[in-house]
N, C-alpha and C positions, 0 to 999 in steps of 0.2 A: 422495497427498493430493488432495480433491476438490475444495480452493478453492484456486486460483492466484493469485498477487500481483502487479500491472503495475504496481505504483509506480514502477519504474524506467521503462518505457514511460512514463508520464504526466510523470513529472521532464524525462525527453528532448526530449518535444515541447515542454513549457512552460522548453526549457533553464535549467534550476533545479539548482542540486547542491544536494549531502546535508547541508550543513553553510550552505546557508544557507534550504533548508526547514526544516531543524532547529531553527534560531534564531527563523525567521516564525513556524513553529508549537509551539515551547516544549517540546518535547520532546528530550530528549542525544542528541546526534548519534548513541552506539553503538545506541541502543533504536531508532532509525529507521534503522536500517543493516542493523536485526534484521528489521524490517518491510518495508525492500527486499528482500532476501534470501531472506523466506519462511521466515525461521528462528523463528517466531513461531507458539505453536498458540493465538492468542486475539487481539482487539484492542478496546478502549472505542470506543465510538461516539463518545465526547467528543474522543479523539484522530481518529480518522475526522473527524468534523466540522469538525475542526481543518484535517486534510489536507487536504481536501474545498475548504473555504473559502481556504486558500492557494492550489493548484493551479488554481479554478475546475472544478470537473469534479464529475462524479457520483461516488457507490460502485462503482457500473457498470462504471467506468472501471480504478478499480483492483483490483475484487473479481470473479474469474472464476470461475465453476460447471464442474467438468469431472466429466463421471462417469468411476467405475474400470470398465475393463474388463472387468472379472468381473460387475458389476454389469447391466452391460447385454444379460449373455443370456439 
């Protein structure tokens, strides 16, 4: 996968669990568990913005660009 997910890094720093970003930003705790995880192939900007605006942070922050391997010869 070429986009990686640092929600748990950004949780970390802003010592936040998963169950009370969940409740700040309105979405079930399992679907943000899904989103830490990286077990997600999509996400609403509206929820991002959500995140975004609890945590204080950028997308940046949470949304990493990696190229594949194979890609890059």
């Amino acid at each position: 996968m070429a986009i990686i997910l640092r929600l748990d890094r950004v949780m970390a720093d802003r010592k936040m669990s998963l169950k009370e970003l969940s409740e700040r930003v309105g979405i079930a705790n399992v679907n943000l568990s899904k989103i830490k995880t990286g077990k997600i192939s999509a996400i609403r900007f509206s929820t991002l913005e959500a995140i975004c605006d609890v945590l204080d942070c950028q997308p940046g922050d949470i949304l990493e660009f990696q190229r594949d391997s194979e890609k890059q010869d």
